[in-house]
C-alpha positions in Angstrom: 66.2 131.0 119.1 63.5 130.8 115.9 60.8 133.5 115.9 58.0 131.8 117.4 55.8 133.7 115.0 57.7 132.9 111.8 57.6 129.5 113.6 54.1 129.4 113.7 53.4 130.7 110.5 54.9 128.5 108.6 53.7 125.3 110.6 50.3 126.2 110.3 50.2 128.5 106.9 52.2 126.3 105.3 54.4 127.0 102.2 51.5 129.1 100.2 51.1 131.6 103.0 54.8 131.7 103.9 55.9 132.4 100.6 53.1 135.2 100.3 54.7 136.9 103.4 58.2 136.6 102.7 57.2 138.3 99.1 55.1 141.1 101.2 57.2 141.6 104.3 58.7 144.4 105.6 60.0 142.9 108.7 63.8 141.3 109.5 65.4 138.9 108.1 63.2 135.3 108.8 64.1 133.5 111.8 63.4 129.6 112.5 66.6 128.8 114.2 66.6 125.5 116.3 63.6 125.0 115.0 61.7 121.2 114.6 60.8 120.9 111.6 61.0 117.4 110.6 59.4 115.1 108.1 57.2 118.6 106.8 56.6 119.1 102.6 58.2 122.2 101.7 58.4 122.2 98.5 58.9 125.7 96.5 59.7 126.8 100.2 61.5 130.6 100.1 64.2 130.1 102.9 66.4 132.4 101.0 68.2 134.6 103.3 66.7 132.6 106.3 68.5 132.1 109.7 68.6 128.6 109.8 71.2 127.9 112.6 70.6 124.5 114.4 66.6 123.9 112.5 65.9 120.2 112.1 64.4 119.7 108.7 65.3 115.6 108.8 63.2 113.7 106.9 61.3 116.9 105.1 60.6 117.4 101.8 62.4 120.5 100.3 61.8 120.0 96.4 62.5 123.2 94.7 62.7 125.2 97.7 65.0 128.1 97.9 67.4 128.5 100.3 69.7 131.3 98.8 72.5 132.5 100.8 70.3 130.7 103.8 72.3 130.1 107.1 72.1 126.1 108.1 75.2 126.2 110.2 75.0 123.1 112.3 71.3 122.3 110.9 70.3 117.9 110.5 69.0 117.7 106.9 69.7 114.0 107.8 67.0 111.8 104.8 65.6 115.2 103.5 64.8 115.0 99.6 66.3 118.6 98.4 66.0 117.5 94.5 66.3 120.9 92.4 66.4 123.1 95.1 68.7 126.3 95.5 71.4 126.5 98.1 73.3 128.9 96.0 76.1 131.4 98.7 74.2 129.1 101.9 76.6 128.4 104.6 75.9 124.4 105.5 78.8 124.4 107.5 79.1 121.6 110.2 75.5 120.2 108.8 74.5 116.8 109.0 73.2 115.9 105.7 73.4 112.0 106.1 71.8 110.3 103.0 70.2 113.1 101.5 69.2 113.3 98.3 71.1 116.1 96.6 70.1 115.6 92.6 70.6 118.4 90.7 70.7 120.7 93.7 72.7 124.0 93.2 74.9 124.4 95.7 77.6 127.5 94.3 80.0 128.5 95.9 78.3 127.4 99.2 80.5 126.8 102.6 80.1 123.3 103.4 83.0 123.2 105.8 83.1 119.9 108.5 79.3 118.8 106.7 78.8 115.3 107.3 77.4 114.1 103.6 78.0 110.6 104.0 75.7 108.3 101.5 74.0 111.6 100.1 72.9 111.7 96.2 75.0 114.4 94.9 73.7 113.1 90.8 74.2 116.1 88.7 74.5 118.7 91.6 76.3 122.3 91.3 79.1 122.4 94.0 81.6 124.8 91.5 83.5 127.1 94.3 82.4 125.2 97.1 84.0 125.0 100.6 84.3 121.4 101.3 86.9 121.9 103.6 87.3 118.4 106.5 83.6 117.7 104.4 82.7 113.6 104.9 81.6 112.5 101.3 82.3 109.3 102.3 79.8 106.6 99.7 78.6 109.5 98.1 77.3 109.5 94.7 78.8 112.2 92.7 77.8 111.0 89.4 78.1 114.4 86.7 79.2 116.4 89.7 80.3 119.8 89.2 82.9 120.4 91.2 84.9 122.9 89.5 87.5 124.5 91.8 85.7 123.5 95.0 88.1 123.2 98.0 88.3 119.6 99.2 91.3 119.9 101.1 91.2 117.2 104.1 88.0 116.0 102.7 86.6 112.5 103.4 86.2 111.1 99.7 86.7 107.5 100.9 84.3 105.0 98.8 82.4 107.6 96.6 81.3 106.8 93.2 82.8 109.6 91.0 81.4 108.8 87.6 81.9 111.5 85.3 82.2 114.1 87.9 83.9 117.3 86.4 87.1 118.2 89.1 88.5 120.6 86.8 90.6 123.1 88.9 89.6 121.2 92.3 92.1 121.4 95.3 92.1 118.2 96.3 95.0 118.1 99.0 95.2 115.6 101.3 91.2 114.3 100.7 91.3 110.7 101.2 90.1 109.0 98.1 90.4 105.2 98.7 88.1 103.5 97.1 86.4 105.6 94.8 85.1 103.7 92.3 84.1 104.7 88.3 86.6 107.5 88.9 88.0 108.4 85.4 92.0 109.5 85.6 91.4 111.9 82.6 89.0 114.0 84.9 90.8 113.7 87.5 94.3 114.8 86.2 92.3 118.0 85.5 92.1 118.5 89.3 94.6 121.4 90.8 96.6 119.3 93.6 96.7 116.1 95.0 99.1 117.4 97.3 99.0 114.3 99.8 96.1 112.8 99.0 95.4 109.5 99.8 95.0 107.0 96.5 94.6 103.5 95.9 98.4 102.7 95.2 97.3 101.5 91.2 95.6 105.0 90.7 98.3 106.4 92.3 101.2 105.5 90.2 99.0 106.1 86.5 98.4 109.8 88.3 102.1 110.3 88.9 103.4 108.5 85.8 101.3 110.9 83.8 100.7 114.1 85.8 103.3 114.1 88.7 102.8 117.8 89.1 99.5 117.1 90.6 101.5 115.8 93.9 103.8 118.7 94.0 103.5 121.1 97.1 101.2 123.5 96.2 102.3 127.4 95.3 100.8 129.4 97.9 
């Protein structure tokens, strides 16, 4: 359970005062698990190191903020506009993050294992390292993506729009990626496997015609 205190705090000090004691305290690491905080502006917001297990920050306005190596296991970013913020080392496993808006968001090498992502805005975001693990991307936009060596392995890819997205080194293995759209095979090819991924059958054949090793089982 949150720190009713850190809870308070920030509810009523908003972000000036929360960022003045984060810079001053002494005291343990912030706690604001499981806590409602929904549809609040917390832009330039320092979360960074913050137990965040479980908070609901749907609908909230987290431009800027920084959420360094932050723990959102399980947390409902659901509609949140996180443009430019920091999420860099954060664990977002198991986070709902339906629709969000993702642009230009660093996210390296962040554990977004089982994170439901589905319609977020993923425009020029950081994901290089990632744990996407069993992630649902499903109608993302991934438009200038960096997704250099993420793990996608068993991720839900199904409909996104991967427009000059950079995969370079990605493990893609068996990610389902019907129906991505403005995917460019010269990118793609640059990806590590596609051990048993799912293709449109038209991509699929130009992939194995030109880089058939891409299908191969992976070396362990």
């Amino acid at each position: 359970m949150a720190n009713p205190e850190h809870v308070d705090l920030l509810i009523k000090g908003g972000v000036e005062e929360w960022n003045k004691f984060r810079r001053n305290s002494q005291s343990p690491q912030a706690d604001l698990s499981g806590a409602d905080l929904s549809g609040y502006d917390f832009t330039n917001l320092d979360l960074s190191h913050a137990n965040l297990e479980g908070v609901d920050l749907s609908d909230a306005y987290l431009f800027r903020a920084n959420l360094t190596e932050a723990n959102l296991t399980r947390a409902n970013l659901t509609e949140a506009d996180i443009l430019e913020a920091n999420f860099i080392k954060a664990n977002l496993s198991y986070t709902t993050m339906i629709r969000v808006d993702l642009s230009a968001t660093g996210l390296i090498a962040c554990n977004l294992e089982g994170a439901n992502l589905e319609g977020a805005n993923l425009t020029k975001a950081s994901l290089p390292w990632a744990n996407l693990t069993k992630a649902n991307l499903s109608q993302t936009k991934l438009h200038l993506t960096d997704l250099r060596e993420a793990k996608l392995i068993q991720a839900n890819l199904q409909g996104a729009s991967l427009q000059d997205a950079s995969f370079t080194g990605t493990i893609l293995q068996e990610a389902n990626l019907l129906g991505v759209t403005n995917v460019s095979i010269d990118l793609l090819a640059k990806s590590k496997t596609l051990y048993l991924a799912q293709l449109d059958q038209e991509l699929k054949d130009q992939l194995l015609k030109d880089h058939p090793h891409l299908f191969e089982t992976p070396h362990s």
